[in-house]
N, CA, C and O of each residue as an XYZ file, in Angstrom:
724
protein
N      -1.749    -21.088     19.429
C      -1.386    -21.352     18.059
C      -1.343    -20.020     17.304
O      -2.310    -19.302     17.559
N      -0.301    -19.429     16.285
C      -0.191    -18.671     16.355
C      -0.076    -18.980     14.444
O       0.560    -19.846     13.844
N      -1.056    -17.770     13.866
C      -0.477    -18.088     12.253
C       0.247    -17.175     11.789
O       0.386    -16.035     12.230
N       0.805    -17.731     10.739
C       2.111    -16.992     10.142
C       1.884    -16.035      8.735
O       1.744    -16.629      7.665
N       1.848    -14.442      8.772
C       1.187    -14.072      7.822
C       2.270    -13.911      6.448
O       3.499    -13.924      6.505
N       1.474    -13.768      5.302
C       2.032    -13.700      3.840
C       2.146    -12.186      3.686
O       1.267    -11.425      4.090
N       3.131    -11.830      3.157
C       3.311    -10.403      2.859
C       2.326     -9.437      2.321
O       2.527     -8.223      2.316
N       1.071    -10.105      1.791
C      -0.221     -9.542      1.264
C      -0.976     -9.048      2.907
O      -1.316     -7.938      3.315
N      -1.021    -10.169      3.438
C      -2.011     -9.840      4.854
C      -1.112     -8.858      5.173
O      -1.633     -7.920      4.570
N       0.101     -8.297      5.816
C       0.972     -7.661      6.574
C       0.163     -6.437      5.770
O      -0.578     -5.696      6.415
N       0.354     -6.253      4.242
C       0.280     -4.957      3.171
C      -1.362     -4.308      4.045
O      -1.603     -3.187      4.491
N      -2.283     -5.648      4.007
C      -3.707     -5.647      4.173
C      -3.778     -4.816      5.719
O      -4.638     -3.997      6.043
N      -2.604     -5.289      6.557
C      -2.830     -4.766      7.716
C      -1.849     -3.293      7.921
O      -2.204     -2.477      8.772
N      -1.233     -3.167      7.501
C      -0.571     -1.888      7.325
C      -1.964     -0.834      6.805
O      -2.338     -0.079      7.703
N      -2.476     -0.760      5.928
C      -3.726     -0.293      5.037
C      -4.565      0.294      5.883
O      -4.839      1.494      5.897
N      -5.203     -0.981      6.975
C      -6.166     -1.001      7.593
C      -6.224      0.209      8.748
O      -7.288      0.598      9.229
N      -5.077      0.674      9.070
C      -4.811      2.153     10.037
C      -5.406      3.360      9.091
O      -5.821      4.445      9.498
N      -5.360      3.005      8.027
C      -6.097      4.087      7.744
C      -7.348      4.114      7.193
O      -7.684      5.165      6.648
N      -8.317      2.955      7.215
C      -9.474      2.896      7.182
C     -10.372      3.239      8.279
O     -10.317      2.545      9.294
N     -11.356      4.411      8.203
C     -11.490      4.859      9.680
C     -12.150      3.498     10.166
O     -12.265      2.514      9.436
N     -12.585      3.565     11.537
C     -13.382      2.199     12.361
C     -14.381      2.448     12.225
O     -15.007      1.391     12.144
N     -15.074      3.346     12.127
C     -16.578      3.501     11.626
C     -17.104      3.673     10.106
O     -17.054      4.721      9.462
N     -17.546      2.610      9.725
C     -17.684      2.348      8.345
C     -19.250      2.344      8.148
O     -20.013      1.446      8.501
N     -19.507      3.273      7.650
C     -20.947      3.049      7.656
C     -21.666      1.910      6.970
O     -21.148      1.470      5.944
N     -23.129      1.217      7.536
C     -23.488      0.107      7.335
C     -24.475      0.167      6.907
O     -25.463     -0.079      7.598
N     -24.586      0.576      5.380
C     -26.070      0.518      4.612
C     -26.471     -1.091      4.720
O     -25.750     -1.962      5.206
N     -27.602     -1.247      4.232
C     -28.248     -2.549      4.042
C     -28.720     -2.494      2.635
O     -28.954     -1.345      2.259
N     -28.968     -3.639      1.559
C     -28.572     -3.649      0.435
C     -30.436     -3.828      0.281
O     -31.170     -4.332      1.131
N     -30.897     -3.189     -1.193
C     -32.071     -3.666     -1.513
C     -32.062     -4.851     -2.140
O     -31.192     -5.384     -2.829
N     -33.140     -5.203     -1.818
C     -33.463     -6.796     -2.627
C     -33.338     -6.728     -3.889
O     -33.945     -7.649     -4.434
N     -32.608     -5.764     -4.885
C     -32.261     -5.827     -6.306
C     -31.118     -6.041     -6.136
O     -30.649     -7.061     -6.640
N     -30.448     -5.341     -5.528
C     -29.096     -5.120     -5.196
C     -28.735     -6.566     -4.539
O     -27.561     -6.906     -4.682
N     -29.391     -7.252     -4.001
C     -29.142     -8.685     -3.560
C     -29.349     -9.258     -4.908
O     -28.450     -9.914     -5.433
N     -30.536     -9.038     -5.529
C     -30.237    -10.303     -6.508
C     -29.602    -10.014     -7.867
O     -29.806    -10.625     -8.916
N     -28.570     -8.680     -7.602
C     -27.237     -8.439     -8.537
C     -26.339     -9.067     -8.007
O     -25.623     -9.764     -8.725
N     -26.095     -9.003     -6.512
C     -24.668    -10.184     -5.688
C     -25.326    -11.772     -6.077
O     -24.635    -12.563     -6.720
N     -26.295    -12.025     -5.758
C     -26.647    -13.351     -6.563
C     -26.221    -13.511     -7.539
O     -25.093    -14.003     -7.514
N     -26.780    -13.233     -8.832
C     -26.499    -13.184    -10.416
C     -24.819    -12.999    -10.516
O     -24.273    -13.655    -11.404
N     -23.989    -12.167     -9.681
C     -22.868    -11.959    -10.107
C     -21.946    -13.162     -9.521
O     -21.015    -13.675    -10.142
N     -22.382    -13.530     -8.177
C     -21.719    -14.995     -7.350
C     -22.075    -16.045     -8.012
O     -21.216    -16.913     -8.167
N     -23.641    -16.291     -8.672
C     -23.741    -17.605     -9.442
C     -23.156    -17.826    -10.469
O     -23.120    -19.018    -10.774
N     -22.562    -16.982    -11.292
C     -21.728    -16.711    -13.106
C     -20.177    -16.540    -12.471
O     -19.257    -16.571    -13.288
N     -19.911    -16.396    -11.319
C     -18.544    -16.664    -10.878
C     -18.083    -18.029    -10.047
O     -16.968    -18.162     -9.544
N     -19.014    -18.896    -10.003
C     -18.901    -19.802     -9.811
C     -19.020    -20.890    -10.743
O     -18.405    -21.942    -10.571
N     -19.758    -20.694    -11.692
C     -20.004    -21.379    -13.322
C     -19.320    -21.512    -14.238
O     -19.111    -22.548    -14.868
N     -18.657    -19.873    -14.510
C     -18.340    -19.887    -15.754
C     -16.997    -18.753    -15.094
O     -16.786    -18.165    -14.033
N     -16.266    -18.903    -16.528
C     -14.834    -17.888    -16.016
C     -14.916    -16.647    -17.064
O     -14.010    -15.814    -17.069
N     -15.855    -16.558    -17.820
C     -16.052    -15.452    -18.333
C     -16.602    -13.946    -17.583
O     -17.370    -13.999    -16.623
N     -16.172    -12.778    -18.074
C     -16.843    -12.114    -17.088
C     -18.440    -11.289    -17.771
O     -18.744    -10.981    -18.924
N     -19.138    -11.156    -16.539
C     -20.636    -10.439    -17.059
C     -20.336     -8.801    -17.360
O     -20.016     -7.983    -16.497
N     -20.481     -8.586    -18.500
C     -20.730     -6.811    -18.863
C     -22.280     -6.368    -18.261
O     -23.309     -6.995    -18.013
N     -21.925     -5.162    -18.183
C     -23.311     -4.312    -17.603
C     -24.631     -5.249    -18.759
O     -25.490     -6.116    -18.598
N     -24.294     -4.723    -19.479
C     -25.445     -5.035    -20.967
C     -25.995     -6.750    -20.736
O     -27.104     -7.108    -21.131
N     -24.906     -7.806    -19.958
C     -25.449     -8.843    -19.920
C     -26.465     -8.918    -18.545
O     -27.604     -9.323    -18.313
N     -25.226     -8.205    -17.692
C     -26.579     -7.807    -16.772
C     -28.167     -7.288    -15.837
O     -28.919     -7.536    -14.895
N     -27.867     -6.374    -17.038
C     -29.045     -5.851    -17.449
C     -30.255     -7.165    -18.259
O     -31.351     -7.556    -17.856
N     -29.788     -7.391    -18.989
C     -30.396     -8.530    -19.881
C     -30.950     -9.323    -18.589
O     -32.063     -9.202    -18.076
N     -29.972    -10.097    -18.225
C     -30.599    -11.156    -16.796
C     -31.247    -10.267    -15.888
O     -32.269    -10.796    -15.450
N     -31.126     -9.559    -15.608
C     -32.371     -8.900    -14.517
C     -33.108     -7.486    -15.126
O     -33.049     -6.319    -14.738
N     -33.796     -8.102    -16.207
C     -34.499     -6.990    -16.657
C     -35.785     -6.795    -15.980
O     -36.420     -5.743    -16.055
N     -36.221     -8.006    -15.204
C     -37.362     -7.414    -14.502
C     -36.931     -6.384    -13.677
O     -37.898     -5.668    -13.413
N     -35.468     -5.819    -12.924
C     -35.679     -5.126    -11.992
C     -35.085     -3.661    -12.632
O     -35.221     -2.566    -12.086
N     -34.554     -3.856    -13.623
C     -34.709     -2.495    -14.440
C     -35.269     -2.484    -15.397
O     -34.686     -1.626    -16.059
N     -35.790     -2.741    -15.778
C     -36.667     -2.360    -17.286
C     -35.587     -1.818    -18.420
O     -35.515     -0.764    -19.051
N     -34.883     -2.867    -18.393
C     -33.890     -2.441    -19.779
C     -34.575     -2.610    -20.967
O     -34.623     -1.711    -21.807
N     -35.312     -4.092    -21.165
C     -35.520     -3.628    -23.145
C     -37.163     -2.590    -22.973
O     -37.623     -1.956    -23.922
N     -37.716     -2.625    -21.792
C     -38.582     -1.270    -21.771
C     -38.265     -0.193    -22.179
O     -38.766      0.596    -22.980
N     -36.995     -0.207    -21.301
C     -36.462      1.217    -21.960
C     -35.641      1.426    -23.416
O     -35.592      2.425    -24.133
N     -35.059      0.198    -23.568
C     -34.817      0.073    -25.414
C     -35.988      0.685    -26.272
O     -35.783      1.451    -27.213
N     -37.073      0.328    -25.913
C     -38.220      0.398    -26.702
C     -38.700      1.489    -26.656
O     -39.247      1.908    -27.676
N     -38.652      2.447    -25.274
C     -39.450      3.907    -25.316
C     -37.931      4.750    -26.045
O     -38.030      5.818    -26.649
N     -36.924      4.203    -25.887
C     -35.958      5.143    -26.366
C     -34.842      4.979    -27.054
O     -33.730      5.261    -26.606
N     -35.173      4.279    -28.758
C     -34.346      3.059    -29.592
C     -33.413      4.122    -29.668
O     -32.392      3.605    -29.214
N     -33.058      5.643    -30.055
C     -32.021      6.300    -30.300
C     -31.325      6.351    -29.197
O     -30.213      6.399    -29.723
N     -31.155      6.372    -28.290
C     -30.518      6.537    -26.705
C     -29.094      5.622    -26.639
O     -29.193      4.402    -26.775
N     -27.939      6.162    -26.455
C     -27.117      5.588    -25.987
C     -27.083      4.674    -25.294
O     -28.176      4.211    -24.968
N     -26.140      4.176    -24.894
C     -26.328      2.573    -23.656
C     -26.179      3.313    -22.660
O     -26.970      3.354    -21.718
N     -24.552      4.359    -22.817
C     -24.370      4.810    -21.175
C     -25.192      5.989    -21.087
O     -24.725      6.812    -20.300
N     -26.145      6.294    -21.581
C     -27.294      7.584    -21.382
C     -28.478      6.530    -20.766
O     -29.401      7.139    -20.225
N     -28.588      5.231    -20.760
C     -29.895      4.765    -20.403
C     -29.685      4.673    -18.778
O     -28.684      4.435    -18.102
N     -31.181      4.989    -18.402
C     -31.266      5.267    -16.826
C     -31.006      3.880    -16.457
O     -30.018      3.841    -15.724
N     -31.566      2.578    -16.705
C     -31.328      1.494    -16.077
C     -29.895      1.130    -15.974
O     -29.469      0.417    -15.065
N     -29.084      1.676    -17.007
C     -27.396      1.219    -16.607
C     -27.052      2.337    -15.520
O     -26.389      2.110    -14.508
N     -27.557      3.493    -15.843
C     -26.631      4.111    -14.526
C     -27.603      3.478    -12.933
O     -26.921      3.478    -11.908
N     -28.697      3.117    -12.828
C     -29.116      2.405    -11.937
C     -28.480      1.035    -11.605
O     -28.376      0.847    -10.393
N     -28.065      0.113    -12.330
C     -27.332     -0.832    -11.894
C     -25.949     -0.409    -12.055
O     -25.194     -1.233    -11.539
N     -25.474      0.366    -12.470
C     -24.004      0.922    -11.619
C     -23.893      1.320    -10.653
O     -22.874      1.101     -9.999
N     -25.160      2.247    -10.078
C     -25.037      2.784     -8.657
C     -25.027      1.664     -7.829
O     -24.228      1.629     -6.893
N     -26.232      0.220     -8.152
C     -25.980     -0.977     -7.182
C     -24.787     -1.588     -7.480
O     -24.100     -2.028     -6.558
N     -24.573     -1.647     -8.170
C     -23.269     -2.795     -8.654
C     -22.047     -1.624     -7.596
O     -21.067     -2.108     -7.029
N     -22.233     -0.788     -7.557
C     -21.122      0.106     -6.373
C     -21.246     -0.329     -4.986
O     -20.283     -0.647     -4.289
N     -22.599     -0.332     -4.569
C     -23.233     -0.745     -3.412
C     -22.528     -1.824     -3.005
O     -21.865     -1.895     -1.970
N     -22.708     -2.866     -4.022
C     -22.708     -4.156     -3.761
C     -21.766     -4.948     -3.391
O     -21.772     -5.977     -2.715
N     -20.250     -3.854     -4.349
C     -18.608     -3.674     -4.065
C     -18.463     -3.322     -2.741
O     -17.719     -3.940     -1.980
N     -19.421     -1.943     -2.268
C     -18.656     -1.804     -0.966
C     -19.146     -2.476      0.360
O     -18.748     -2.264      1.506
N     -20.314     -3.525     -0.177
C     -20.929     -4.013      1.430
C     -19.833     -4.900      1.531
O     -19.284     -5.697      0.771
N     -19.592     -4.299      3.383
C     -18.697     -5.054      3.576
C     -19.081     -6.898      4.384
O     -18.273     -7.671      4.899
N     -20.383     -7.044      4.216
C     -20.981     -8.501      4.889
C     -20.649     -9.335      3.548
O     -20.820    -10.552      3.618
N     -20.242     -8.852      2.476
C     -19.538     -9.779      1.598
C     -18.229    -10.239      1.125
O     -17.496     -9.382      0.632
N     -17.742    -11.656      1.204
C     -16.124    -11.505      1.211
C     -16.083    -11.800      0.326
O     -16.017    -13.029      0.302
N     -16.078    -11.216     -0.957
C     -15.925    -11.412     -2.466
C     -15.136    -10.322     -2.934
O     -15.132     -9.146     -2.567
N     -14.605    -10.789     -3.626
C     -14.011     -8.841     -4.503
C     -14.124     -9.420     -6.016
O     -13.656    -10.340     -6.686
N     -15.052     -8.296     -6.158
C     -15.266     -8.143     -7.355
C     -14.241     -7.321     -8.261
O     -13.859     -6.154     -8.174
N     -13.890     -8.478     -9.282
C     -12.852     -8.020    -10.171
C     -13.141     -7.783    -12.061
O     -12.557     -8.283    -13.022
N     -14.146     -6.928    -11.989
C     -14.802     -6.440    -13.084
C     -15.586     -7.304    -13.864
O     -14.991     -8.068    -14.624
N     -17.118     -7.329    -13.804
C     -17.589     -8.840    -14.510
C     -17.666     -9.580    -13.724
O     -17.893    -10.705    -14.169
N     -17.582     -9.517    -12.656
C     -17.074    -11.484    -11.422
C     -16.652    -11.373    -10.574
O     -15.761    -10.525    -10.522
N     -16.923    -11.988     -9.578
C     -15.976    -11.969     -8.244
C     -14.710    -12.887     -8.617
O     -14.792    -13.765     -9.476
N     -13.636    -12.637     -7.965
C     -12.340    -13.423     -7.683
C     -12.465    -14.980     -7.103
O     -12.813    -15.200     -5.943
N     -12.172    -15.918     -7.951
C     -11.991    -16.963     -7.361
C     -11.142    -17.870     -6.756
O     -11.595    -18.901     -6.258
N      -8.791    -16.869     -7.179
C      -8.543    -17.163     -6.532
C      -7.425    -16.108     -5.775
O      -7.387    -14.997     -6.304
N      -6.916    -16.219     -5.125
C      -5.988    -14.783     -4.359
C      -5.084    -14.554     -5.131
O      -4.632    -13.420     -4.977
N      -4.309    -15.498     -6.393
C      -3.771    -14.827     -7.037
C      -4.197    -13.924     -8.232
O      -3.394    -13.108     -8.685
N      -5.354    -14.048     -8.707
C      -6.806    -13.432     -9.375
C      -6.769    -12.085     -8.715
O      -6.596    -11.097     -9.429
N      -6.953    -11.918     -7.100
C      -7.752    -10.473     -6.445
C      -6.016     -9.807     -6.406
O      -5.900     -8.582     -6.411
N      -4.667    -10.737     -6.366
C      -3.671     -9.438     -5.850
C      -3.406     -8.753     -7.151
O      -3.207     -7.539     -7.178
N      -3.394     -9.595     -8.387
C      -3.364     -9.435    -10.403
C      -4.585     -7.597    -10.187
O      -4.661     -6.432    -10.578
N      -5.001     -8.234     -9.628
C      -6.621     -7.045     -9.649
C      -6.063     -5.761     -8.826
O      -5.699     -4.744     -9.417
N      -6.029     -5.875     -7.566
C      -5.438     -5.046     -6.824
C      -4.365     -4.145     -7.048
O      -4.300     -3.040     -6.509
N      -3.130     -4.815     -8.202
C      -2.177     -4.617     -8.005
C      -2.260     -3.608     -9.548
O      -1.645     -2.558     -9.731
N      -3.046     -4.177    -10.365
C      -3.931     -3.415    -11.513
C      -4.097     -2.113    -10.897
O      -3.304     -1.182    -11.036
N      -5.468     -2.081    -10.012
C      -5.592     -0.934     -9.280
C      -4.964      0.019     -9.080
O      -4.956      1.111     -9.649
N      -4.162     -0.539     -7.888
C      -2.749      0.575     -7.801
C      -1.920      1.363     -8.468
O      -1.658      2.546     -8.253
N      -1.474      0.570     -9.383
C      -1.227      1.273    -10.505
C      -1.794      2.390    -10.791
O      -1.484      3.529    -10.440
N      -2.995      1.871    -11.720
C      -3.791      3.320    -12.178
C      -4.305      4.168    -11.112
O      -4.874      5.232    -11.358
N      -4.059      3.579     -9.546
C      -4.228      5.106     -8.793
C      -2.967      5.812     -8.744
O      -3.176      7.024     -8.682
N      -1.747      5.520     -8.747
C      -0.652      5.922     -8.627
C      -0.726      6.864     -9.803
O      -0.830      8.071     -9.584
N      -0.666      6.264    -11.393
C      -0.229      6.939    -12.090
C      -1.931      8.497    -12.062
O      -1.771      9.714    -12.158
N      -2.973      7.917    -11.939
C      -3.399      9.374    -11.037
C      -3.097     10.362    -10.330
O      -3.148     11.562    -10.596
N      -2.694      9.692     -9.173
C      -1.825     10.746     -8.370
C      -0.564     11.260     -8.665
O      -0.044     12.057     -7.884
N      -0.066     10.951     -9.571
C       1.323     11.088     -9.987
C       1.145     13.001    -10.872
O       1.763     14.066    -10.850
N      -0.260     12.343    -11.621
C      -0.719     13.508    -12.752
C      -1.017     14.917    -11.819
O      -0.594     16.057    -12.011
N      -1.919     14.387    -10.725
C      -2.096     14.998     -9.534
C      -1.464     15.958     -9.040
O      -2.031     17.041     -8.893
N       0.174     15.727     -8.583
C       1.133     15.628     -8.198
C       1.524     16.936     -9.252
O       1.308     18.132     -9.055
N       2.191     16.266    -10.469
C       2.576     17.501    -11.423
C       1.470     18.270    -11.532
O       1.853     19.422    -11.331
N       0.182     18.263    -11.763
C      -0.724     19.926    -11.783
C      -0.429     20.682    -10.423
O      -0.408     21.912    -10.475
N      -0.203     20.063     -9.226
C      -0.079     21.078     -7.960
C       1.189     21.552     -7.930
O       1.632     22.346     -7.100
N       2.083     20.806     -9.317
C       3.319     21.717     -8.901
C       3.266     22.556     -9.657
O       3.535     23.648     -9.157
N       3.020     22.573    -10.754
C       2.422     23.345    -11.823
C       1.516     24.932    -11.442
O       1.668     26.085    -11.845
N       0.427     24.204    -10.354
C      -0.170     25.605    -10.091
C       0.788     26.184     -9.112
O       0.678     27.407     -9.034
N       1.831     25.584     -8.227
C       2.492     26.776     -7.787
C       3.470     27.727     -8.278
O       4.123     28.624     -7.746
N       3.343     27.101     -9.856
C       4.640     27.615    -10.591
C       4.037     29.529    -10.961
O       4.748     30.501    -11.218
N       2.771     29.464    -10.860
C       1.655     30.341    -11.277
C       2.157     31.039    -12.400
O       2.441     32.235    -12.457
N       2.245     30.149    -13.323
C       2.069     30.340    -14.786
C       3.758     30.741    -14.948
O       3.828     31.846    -15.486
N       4.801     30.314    -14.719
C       5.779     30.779    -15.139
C       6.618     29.257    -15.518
O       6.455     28.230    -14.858
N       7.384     29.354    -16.522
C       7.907     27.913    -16.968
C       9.357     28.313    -16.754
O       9.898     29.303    -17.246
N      10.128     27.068    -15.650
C      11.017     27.238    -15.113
C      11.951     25.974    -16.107
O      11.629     24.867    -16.539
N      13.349     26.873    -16.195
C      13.931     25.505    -17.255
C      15.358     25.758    -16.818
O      16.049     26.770    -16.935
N      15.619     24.581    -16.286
C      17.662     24.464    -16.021
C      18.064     23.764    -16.553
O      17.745     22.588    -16.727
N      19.352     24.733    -17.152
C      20.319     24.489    -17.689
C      21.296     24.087    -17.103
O      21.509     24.487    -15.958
N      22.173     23.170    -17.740
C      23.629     22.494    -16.900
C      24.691     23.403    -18.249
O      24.257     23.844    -19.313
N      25.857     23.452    -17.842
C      27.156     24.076    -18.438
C      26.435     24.782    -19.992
O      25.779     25.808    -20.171
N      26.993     23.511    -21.114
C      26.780     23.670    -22.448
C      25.922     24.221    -22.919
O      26.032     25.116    -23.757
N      24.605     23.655    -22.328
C      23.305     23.198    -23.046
C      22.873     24.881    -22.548
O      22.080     25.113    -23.461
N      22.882     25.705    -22.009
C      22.620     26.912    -21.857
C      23.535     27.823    -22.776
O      23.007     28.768    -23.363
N      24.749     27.596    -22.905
C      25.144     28.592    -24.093
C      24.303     27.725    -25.428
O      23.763     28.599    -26.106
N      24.093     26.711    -25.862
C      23.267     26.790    -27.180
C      22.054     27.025    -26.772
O      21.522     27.712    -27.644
N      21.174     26.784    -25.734
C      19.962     27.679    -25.915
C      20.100     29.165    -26.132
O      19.368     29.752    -26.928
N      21.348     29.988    -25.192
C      21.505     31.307    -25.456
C      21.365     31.497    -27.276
O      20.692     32.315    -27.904
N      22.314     30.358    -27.803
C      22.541     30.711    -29.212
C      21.313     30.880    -29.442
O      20.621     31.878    -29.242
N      20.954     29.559    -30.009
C      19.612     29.819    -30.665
C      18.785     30.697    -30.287
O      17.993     31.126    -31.127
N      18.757     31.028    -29.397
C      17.231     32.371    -28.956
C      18.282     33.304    -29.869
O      18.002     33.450    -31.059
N      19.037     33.701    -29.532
C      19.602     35.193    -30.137
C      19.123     34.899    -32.026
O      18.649     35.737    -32.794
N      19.494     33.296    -32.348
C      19.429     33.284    -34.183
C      17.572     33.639    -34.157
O      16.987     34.408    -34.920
N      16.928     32.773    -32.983
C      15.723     33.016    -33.298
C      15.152     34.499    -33.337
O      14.182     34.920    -33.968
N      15.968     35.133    -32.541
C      15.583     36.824    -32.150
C      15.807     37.439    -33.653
O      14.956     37.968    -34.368
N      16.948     37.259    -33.877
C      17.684     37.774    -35.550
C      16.750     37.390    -36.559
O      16.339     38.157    -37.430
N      16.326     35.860    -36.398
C      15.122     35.630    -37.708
C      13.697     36.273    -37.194
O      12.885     36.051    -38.092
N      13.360     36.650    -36.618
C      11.744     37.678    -36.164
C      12.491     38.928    -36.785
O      12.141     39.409    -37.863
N      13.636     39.463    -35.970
C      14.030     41.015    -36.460
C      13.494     40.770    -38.492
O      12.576     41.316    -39.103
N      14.492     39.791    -38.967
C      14.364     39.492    -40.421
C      13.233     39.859    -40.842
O      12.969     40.821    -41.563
N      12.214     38.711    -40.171
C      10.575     38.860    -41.053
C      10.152     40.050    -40.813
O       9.520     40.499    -41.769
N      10.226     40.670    -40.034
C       9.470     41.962    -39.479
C      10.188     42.795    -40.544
O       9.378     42.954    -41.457
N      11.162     43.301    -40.790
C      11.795     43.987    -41.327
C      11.212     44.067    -43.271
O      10.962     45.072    -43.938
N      11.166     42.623    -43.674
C      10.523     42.236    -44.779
C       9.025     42.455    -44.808
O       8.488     42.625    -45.903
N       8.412     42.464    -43.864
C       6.836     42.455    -43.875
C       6.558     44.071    -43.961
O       5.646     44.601    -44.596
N       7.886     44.942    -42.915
C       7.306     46.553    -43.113
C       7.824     46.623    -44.633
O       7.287     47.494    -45.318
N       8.757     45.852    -45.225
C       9.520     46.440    -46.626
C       8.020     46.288    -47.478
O       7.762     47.195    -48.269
N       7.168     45.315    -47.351
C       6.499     44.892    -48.528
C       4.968     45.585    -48.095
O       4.020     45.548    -48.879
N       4.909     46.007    -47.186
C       3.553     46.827    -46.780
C       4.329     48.240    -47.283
O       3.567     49.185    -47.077
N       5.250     48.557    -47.712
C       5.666     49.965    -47.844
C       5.560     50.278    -49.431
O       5.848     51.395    -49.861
């Protein structure tokens, strides 16, 4: 019996050549488990998604968030150690791969047209990354020189104008030694 794949699996398996085969296999701490808990039970409940700040809230025993509200009421949110601690798990937790969830900011995905909307999000903003990428490396090989082509016309009026612009500097200069004199 043989199944018939959707153009997503084919994409999924094209991909997969370049994921090396050795993936390293951390094991998750028991906080970090009961962040995939908390985040699988509110994606199964509710369709809203959880912000860091709510998360924090629900598992403040394992960071000491309003502890740390309290030793440090002036402190930013993203300066407090317990959010960058549950970001580092909440990363963890994305990349174990013994979970088939994808987390789509706030929640896991509940349905495949949900994770390709997500994915396809993704891509994007890596593309237009690499794109930026892309122009600085051409940029640094330009090593600092700005290259500009002209087609027929459009080069005799740039000629013009530089020459009127050359003529109006000669002008001011000429007026600035008249009036210092």
């Amino acid at each position: 019996m043989t199944t018939q794949l959707d153009i997503f699996s084919q994409e999924i398996q094209q991909q997969e050549q370049f994921v090396p085969q050795q993936i390293e296999r951390k094991r998750l701490t028991p906080r970090q488990y009961r962040l995939h808990d908390l985040i699988h039970n509110h994606s199964m409940h509710y369709k809203t998604k959880l912000t860091l700040k709510d998360m924090l809230e629900k598992l403040d025993d394992d960071y000491q968030y309003t502890r740390e509200l309290l030793d440090y009421p002036d402190r930013d949110f993203a300066d407090l150690n317990s959010r960058r601690d549950l970001s580092d798990d909440l990363d963890q937790v994305i990349k174990f791969m013994d979970f088939q969830a994808v987390y789509v900011g706030g929640r896991y995905a509940t349905s495949r047209e949900e994770i390709e909307l997500y994915l396809l999000k993704k891509e994007i903003a890596a593309r237009k990354v690499w794109h930026k990428l892309y122009i600085q490396k051409k940029k640094a090989k330009l090593e600092g020189q700005q290259i500009i082509q002209f087609t027929g016309y459009e080069k005799e009026e740039w000629d013009s104008w530089l020459k009127l612009a050359d003529e109006k500097i000669k002008e001011l200069e000429k007026e600035v030694k008249s009036n210092e004199s």
